[in-house]
N, C-alpha and C positions, 0 to 999 in steps of 0.2 A: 504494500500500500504506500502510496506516496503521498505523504501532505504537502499544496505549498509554504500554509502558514498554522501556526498553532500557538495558541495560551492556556498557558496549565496555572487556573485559578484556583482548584480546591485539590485537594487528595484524590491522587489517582492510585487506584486498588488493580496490582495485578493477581487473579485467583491463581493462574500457576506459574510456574516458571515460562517466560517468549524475552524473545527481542526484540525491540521495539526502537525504530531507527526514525526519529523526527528532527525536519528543518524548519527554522523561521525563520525568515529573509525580511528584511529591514534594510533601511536608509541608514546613513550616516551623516550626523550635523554638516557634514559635507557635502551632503547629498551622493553618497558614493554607495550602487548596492552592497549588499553583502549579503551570507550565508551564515549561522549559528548552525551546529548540530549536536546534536545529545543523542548517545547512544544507552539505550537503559537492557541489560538484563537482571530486574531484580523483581522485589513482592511487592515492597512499596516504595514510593515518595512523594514527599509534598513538596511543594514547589517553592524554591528559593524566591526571597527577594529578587535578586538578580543575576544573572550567569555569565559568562562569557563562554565563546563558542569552543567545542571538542567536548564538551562536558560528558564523561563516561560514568555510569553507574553498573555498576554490578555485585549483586548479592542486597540482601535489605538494605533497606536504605532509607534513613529519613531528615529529611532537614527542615527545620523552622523557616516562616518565614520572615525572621530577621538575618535570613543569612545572605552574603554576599560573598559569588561564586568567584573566580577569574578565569581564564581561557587553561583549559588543559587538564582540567582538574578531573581526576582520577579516583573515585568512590569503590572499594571491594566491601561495603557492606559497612556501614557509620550510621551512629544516630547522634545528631543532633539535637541535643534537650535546651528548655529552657527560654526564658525572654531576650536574655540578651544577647546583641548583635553577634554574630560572628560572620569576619572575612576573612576568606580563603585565597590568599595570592594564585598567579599564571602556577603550573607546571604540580601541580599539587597531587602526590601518589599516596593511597593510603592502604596497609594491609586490612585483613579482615577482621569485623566484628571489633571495630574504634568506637570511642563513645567522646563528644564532646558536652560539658556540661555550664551555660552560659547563666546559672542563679543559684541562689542560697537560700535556704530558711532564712527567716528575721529572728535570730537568736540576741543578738544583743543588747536593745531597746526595744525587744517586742513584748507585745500583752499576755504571753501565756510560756509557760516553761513546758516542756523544752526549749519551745521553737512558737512563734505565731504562726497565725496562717498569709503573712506577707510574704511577699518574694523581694530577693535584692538583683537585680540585673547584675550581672559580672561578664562585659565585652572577652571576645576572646580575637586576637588580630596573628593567624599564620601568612605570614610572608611567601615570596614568590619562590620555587624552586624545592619547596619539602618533600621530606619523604618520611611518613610514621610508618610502622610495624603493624605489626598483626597486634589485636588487642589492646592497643593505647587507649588511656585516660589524659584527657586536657581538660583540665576546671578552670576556670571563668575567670577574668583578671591575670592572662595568659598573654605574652607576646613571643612567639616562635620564631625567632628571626632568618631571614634569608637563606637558602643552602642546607638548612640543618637538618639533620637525620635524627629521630627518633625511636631509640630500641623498642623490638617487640616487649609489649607485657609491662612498660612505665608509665608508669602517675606522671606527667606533667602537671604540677603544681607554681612553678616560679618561671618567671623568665626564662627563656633560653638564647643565649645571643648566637647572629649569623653564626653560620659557615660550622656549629656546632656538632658533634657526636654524642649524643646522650644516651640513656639509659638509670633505671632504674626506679626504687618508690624511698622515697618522692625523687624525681628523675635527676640527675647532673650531668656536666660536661666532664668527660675523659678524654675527651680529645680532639681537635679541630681537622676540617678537612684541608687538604692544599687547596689555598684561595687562587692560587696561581696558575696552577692547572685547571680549577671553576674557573674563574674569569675567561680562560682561553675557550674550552667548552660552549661557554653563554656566551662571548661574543661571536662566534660560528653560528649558534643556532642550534646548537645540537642538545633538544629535551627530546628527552623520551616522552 
């Protein structure tokens, strides 16, 4: 089936496993056409805020719509929870079954112990060129900088700066990548 154009405004439910291959073609402030495409095979997803085009989904899948896609971004099966924003930079890979978590109880100055029934938005901002593991956690008040790779099976809890190797709960840097070798890479062009 081929669509020319398509908006995905509320949750779309797949019953079993298909692929499902859609374009939507737009103008550019420049008036220049263009092409987006998303390739989905999963069970579900709701529809981001906004996407940039390549977008791949595969295995479940869900994301808020406070999220904010970039071109490339590569889904094996993530949920996104919660109110607040998260944006996902260009070239974004992720292994399976990641969870990212953008709010908290109101435990601090809330009306009931444990916790109220407020929510505290907590933005989460992954930068361009990531790669998480199989099974990551990223909680909310998150900046994952440039380049950096995250081991299977880590709590991201803090900051993580560019070009980093992480790993663990709660996750840390052991070691950086060669920025010199990335840089030469990214100025070629060469994402997977």
């Amino acid at each position: 089936m081929r669509l020319k154009e398509f908006r995905i405004h509320r949750v779309v439910r797949f019953l079993r496993r298909l692929k499902l291959l859609l374009a939507e073609m737009y103008y550019t402030p420049d008036g220049q056409y263009r092409k987006k495409t998303v390739d989905f095979k999963c069970s579900v997803i709701r529809a981001a805020k906004s996407y940039g085009s390549n977008l791949k989904v595969n295995g479940k899948t869900t994301v808020t719509n406070n999220t904010v896609l970039g071109n490339n971004v590569n889904f094996n099966g993530m949920s996104i929870t919660g109110r607040g924003r998260v944006e996902i930079g260009d070239n974004f890979h992720s292994g399976p079954d990641c969870l990212i978590i953008s709010q908290i109880h109101n435990y601090d100055d809330g009306q009931a112990v444990p916790y109220d029934a407020t929510y505290l938005s907590k933005p989460v901002l992954i930068k361009d060129n990531v790669w998480i593991g199989s099974r990551v956690i990223i909680l909310g008040e998150v900046t994952i900088g440039e380049g950096a790779i995250i081991q299977a099976g880590s709590v991201v809890c803090r900051d993580i700066p560019d070009f980093a190797v992480a790993g663990g709960h709660p996750a840390k840097v052991f070691k950086y990548r060669d920025i010199e070798h990335y840089m030469v890479l990214k100025k070629a062009g060469k994402f997977h």
